[in-house]
C-alpha positions in Angstrom: -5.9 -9.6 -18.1 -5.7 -8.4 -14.5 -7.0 -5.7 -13.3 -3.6 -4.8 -11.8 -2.0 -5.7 -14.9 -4.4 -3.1 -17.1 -3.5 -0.4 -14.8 0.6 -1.1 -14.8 -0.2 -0.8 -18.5 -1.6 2.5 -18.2 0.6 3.5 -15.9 3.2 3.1 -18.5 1.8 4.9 -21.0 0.7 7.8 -19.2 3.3 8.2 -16.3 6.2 6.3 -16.8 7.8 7.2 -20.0 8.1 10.8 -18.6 9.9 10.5 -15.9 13.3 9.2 -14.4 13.9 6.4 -12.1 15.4 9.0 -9.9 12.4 11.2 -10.0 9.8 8.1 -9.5 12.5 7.0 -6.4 12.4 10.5 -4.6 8.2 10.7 -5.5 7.6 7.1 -3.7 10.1 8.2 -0.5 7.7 11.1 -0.4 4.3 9.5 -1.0 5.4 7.3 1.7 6.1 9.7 3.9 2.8 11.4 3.6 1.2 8.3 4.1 2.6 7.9 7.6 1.6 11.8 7.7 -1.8 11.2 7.2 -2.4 8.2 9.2 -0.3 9.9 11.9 -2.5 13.0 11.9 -5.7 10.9 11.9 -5.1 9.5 14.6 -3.5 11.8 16.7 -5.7 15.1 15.7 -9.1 13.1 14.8 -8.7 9.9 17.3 -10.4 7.6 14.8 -7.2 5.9 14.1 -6.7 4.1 17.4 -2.9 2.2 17.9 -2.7 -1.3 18.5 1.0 -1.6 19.4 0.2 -3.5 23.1 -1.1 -5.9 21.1 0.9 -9.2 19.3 -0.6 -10.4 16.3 0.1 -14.3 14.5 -0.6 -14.2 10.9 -1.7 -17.6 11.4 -5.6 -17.4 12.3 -5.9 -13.9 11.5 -7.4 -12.8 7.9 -6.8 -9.2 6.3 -10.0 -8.3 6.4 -9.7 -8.7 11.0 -6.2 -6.9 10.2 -7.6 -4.0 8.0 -10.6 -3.9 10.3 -8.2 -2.8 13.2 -6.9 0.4 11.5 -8.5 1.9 8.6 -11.5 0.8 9.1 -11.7 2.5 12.4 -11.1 6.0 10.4 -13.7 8.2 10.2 -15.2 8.3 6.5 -12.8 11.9 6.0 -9.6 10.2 7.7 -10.4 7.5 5.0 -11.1 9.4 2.2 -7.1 10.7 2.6 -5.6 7.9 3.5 -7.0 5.7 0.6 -6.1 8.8 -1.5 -2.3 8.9 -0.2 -2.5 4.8 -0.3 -3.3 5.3 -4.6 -0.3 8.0 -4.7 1.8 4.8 -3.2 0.6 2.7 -5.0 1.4 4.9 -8.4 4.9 5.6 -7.6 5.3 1.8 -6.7 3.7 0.8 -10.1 6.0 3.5 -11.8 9.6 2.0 -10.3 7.9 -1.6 -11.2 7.7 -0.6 -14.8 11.3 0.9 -14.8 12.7 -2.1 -14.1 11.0 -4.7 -16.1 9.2 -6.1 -13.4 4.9 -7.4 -13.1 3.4 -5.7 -10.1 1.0 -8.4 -10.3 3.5 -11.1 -9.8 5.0 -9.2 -7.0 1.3 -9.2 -5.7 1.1 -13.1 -6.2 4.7 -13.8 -5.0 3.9 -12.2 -2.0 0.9 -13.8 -1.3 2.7 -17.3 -1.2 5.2 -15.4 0.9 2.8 -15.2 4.0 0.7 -18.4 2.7 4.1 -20.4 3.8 5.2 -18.3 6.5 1.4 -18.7 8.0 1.7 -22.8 7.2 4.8 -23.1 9.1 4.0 -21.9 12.8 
């Protein structure tokens, strides 16, 4: 069992069952929000989040690890701290709405990934 998979389970049990899809729906649009809060704040009151709009980025030839390199990992450790901790609240909500509707977070994660495995195979 996955990682992932042990933690939509306890999501489930601990989370889910209590609430309404509506509820779940309106905590995600607002964990999301905060997220771009967060990240907006860090990098316009702190600075350690710098913007890399000028520049164009391929998938192709690129790795996450370059990507994530480019944003959080120029946050300060206290920038980080909150936007890993937003990221988790995100990543609840998401978890939550998963469960709801029948659905494996895990093969969303795996689905995905073939998503941008072919889209980086075919430029």
């Amino acid at each position: 069992m996955l990682l992932i998979d042990i933690f939509q389970a306890y999501v489930d049990d601990k989370v889910t069952n209590k609430q309404k899809m509506s509820e779940i729906l309106k905590e995600l649009n607002e964990n999301s929000y905060d997220l771009f809060k967060v990240i907006t704040q860090c990098e316009v009151q702190c600075g350690c989040i710098k913007h890399h709009d000028n520049i164009e980025y391929e998938l192709r030839g690129i790795n996450y690890d370059q990507l994530l390199r480019l944003y959080i990992n120029s946050a300060c450790d206290e920038c980080r701290e909150k936007i890993e901790a937003q990221i988790g609240k995100c990543i609840l909500s998401l978890t939550s709405v998963c469960s709801l509707c029948g659905i494996n977070i895990a093969d969303i994660f795996i689905k995905e990934h073939r998503n941008i495995a072919q889209h980086c195979s075919a430029k």
